[in-house]
C-alpha positions as CSV (number, residue, x, y, z in Angstrom):
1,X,0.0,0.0,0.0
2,X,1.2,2.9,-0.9
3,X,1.2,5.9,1.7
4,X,-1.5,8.1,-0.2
5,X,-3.3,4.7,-0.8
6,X,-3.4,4.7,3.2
7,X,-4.5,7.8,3.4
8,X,-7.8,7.1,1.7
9,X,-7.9,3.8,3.1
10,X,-8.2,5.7,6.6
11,X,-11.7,7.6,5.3
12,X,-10.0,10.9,3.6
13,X,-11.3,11.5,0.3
14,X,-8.4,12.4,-1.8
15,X,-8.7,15.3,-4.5
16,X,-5.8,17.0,-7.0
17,X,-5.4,20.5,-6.9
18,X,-4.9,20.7,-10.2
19,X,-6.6,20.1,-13.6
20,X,-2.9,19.2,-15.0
21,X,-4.1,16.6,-17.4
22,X,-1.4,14.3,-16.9
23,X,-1.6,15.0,-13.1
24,X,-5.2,14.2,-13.1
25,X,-4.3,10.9,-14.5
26,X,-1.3,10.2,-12.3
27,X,-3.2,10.9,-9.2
28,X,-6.3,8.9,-9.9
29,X,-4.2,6.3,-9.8
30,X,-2.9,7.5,-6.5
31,X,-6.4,7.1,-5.7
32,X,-7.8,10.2,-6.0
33,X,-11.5,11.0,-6.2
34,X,-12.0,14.6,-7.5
35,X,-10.2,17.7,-8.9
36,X,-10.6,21.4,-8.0
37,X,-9.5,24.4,-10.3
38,X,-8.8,28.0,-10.2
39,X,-6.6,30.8,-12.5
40,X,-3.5,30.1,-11.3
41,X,-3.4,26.5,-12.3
42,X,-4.8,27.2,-16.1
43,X,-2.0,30.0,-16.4
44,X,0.6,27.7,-15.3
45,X,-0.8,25.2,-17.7
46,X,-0.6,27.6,-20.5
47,X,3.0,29.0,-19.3
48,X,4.0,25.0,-20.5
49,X,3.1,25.6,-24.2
50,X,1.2,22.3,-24.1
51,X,-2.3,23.8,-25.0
52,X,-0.9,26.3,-27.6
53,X,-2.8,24.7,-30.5
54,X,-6.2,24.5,-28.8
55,X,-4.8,28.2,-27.6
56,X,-4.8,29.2,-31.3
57,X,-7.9,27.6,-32.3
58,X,-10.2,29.3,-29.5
59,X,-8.5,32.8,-30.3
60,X,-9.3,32.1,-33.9
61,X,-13.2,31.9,-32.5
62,X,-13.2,34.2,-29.8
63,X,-11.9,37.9,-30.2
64,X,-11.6,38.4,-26.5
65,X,-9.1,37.1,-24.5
66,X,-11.2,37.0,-21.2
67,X,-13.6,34.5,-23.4
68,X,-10.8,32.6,-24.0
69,X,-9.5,32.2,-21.1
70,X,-13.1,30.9,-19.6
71,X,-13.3,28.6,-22.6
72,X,-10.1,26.8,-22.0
73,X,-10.5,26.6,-18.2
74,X,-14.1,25.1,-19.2
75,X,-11.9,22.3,-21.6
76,X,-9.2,21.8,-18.6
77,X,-12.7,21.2,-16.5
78,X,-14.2,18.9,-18.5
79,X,-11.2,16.7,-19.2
80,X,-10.7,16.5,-15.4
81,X,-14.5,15.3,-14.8
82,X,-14.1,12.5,-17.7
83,X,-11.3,10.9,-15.3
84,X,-13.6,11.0,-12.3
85,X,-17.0,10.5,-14.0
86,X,-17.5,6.9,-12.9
87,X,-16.6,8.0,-9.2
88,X,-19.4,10.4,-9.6
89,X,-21.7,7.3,-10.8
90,X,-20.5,4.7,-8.8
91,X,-20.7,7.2,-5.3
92,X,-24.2,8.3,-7.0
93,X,-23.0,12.2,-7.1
94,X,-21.0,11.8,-3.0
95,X,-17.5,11.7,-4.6
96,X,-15.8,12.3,-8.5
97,X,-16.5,16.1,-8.9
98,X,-13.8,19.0,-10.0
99,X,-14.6,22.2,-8.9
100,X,-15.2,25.2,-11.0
101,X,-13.9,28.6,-9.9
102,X,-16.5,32.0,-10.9
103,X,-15.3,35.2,-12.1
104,X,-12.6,36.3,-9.4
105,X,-12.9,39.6,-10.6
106,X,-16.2,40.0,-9.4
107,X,-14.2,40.4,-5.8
108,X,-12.1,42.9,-7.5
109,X,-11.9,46.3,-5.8
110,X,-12.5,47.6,-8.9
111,X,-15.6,46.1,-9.5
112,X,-18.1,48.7,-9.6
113,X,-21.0,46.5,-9.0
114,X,-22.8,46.4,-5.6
115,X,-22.8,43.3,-3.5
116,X,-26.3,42.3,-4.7
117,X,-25.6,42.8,-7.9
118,X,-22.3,41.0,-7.5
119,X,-24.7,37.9,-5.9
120,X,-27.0,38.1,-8.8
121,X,-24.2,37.4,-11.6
122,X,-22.6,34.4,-9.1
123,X,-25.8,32.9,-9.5
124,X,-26.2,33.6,-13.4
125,X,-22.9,32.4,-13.7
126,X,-23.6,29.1,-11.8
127,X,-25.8,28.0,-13.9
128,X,-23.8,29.0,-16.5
129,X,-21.2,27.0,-16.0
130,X,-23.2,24.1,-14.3
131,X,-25.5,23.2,-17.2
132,X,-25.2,20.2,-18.7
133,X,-21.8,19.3,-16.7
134,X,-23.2,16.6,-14.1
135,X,-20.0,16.0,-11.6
136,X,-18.7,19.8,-12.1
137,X,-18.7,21.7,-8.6
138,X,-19.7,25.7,-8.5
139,X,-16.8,27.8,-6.3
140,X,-18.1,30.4,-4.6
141,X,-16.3,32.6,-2.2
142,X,-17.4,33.3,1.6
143,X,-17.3,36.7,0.9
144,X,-20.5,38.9,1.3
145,X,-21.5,38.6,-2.5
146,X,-20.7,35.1,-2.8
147,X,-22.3,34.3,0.6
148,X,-25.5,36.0,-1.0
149,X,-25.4,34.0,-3.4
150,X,-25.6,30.5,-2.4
151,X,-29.1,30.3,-1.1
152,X,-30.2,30.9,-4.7
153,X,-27.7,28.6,-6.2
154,X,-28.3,26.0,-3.7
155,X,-32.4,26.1,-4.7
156,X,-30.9,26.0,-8.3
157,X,-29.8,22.5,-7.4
158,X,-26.0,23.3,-8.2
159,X,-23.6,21.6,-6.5
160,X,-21.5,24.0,-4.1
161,X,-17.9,24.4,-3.5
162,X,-17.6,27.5,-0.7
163,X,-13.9,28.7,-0.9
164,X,-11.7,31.4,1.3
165,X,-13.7,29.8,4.7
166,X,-11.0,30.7,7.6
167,X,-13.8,31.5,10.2
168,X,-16.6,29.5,11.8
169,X,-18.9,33.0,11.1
170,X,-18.0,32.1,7.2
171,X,-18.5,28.7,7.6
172,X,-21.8,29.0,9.2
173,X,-23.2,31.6,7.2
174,X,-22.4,29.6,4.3
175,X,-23.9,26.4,5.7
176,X,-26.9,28.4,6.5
177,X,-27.7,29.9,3.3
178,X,-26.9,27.1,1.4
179,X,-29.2,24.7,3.4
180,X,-32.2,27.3,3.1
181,X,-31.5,27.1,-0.5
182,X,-31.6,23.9,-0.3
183,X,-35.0,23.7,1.8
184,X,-36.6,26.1,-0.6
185,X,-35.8,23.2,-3.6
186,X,-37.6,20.2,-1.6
187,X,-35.3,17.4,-3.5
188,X,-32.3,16.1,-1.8
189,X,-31.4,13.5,-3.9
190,X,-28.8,15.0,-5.8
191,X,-28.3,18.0,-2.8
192,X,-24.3,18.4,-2.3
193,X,-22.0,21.0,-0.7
194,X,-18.6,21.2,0.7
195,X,-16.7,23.9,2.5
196,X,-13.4,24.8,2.1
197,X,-11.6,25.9,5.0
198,X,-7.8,27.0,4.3
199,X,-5.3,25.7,6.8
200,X,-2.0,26.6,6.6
201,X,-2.6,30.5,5.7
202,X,-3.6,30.5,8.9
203,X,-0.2,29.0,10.3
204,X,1.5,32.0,8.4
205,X,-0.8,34.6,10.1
206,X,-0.3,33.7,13.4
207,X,3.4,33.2,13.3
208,X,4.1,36.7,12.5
209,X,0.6,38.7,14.3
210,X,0.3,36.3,17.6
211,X,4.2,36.0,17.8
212,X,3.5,35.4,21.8
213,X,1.5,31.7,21.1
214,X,3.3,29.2,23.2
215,X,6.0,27.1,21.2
216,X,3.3,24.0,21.8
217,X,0.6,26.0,20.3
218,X,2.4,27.9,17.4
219,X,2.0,26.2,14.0
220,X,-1.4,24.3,15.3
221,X,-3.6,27.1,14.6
222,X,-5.3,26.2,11.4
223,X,-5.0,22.5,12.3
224,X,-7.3,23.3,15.7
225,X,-9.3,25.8,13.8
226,X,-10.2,23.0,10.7
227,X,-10.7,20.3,12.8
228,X,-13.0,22.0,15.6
229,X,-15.3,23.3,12.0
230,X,-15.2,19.8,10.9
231,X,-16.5,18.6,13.9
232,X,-19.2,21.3,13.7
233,X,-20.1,20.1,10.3
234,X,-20.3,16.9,11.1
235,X,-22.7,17.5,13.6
236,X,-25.0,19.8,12.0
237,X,-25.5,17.7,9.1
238,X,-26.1,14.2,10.9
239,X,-29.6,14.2,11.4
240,X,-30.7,15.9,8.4
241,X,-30.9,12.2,6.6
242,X,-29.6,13.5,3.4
243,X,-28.7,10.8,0.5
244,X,-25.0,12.4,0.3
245,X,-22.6,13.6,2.6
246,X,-22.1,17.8,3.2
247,X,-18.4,17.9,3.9
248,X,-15.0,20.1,4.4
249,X,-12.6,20.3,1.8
250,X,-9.5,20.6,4.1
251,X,-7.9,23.1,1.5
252,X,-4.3,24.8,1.4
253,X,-2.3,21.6,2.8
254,X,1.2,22.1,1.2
255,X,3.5,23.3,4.1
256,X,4.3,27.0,4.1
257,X,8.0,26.6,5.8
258,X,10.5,24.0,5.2
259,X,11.1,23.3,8.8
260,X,7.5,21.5,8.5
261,X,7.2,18.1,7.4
262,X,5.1,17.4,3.7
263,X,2.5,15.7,5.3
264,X,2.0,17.7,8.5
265,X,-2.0,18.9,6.9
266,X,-2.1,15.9,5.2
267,X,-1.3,13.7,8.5
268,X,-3.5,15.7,11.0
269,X,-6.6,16.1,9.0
270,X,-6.6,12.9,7.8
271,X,-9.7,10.4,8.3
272,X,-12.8,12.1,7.0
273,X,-14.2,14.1,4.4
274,X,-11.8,15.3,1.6
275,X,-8.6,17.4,1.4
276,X,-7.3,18.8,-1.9
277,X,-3.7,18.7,-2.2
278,X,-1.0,20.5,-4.1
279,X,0.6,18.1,-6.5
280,X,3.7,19.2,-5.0
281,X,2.6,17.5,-1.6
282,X,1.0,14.4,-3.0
283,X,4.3,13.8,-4.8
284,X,6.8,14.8,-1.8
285,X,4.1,12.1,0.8
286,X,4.2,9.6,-1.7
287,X,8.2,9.0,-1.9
288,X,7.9,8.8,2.2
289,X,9.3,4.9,2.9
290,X,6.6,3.3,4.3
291,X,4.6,5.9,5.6
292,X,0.8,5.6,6.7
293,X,-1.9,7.1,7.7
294,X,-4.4,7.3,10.6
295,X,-7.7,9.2,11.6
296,X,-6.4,12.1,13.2
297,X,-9.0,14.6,12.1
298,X,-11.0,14.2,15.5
299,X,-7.7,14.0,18.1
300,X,-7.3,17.8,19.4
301,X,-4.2,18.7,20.9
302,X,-4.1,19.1,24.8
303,X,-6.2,21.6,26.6
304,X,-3.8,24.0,27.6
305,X,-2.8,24.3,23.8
306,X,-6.4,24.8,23.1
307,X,-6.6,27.3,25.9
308,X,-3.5,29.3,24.8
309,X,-5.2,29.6,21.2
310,X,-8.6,30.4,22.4
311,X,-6.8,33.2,24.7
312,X,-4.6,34.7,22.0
313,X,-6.1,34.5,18.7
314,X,-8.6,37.0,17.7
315,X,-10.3,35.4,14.9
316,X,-12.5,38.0,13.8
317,X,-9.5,40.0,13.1
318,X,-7.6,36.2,11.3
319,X,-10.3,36.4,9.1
320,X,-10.1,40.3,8.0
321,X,-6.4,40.4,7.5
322,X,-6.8,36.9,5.7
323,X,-9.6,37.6,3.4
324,X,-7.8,41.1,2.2
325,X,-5.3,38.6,1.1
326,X,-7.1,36.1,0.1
327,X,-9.3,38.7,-2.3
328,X,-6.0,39.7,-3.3
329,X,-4.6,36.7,-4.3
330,X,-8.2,35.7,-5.7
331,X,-8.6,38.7,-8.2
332,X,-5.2,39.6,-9.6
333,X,-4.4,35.2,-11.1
334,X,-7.6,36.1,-12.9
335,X,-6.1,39.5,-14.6
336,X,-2.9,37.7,-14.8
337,X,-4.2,35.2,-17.0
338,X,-6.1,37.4,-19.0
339,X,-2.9,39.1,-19.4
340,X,-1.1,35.9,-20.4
341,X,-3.6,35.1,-23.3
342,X,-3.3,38.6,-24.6
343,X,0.5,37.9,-25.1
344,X,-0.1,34.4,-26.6
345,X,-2.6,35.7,-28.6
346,X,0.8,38.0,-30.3
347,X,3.3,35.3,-30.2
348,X,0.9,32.3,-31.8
349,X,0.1,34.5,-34.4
């Protein structure tokens, strides 16, 4: 067995973060389940010169490079949900999706739209891009125009993917709207959301704005903060008697400092619901000699670690600094990749 093969033999549902063709492929042998994509991953793919000819043939079509680049992330999509479509059938819609990402620059401070208008196009764009693609995921951020969103999408019977969750306000207002939505649509049969909570941004934060966290409780923070939402999750959900599962996607699990071991997200969080990994990681855990896996996801780390976090860490103020980021680093790949076809679009000519 080998160690990511143990991983998902302990109850982890194991997704690529990537749509990397060849990657896809590789991993589902690895035993993934599921994909997820966003516009850093379709500009590195470009950056390879592998998709220049299916490059040249949608600029041929499409005149503007922002319809381009949606076009070729929808192909890159597509391909990905082909590998996992008989998880999809075989789980009956629990497992095999990739997740879509919409319009990032509809978080962009530029954006002149207000935050209900901003909610009304997530939800034209959801059933944009879910039509007709039965294990494709919607990604919707947990900021206020996403959040407003998800009720109606969630009635619209698309299948959600809530991103850029670092607080338990987020996640619950996300849960929330989405099971209202839910509600509203009466038929559960096909009814599926997951909630992405980032773990090691959170590790980063606190190591340089809660420098005074005890030496035990430094570098836990997003662990504790993942597994206590997880927990919550878990029970919200269990009596509900829904055909599929309503999970966390325990997202951003590649180590931020090379002091930390590959697997130290991977390794904690493992045992339930799903994590999407880096390719990076899932390479680096699966060269580890004879390394396996356990349920961890529900151990907590002692009480007086627990207290020190609870006493230090304001996590109202986590989640502002981390969503500026985040919105940050969620806009400007999108203009970047933009920007990337625009200078293919000169040199394939």
């Amino acid at each position: 067995m080998t160690p990511l093969e143990s991983l998902v033999a302990c109850g982890t549902k194991l997704w690529l973060d990537s749509v990397d063709p060849d990657l896809v492929i590789e991993n589902r042998q690895f035993g993934a389940t599921g994909a997820t994509s966003n516009p850093i991953i379709i500009s590195d793919l470009i950056k390879t010169g592998r998709f220049d000819a299916e490059l040249r043939d949608l600029m041929k079509e499409l005149p503007s490079d922002d319809d381009v680049a949606w076009q070729l992330t929808d192909k890159l999509v597509r391909r990905a949900q082909e590998v996992f479509a008989k998880v999809h059938e075989t789980t009956h819609g629990n497992d095999g999706y990739v997740s879509f990402e919409l319009d990032p620059l509809l978080e962009d401070p530029a954006c002149p739209l207000s935050v209900a208008d901003k909610a009304r196009r997530y939800v034209e764009l959801g059933a944009k891009w879910h039509k007709g693609r039965v294990n494709r995921m919607i990604k919707v951020p947990a900021t206020p125009a996403g959040l407003a969103a998800l009720e109606d999408l969630a009635a619209a019977g698309v299948p959600l993917n809530v991103t850029l969750i670092f607080s338990q306000r987020q996640y619950q207002a996300a849960r929330d709207a989405i099971w209202r939505g839910a509600q509203k649509r009466g038929d559960f049969k096909a009814f599926k959301s997951v909630y992405s909570i980032f773990v090691s941004r959170i590790d980063v934060y606190t190591a340089k704005q809660v420098p005074t966290l005890s030496p035990a409780a430094q570098g836990l923070v997003g662990i504790v903060n993942a597994q206590r939402l997880w927990a919550e999750n878990a029970e919200f959900w269990k009596d509900k008697k829904l055909p599929l599962q309503q999970e966390i996607i325990f997202a951003s699990t590649g180590v931020k400092s090379d002091k930390d071991p590959a697997d130290k997200y991977v390794a904690a969080l493992a045992g339930a619901d799903i994590q999407t990994n880096p390719p990076a990681t899932n390479a680096a855990i699966q060269k580890m000699p004879a390394k396996t896996f356990q349920r961890m996801v529900d151990k907590l780390p002692p009480k007086e670690v627990l207290a020190d976090i609870d006493a230090k860490v304001d996590f109202q103020k986590l989640e502002e600094t981390l969503m500026e980021e985040g919105l940050k680093k969620f806009a400007d790949p999108q203009k970047a990749l933009v920007a990337l076809i625009g200078e293919k679009r000169s040199s394939l000519r």
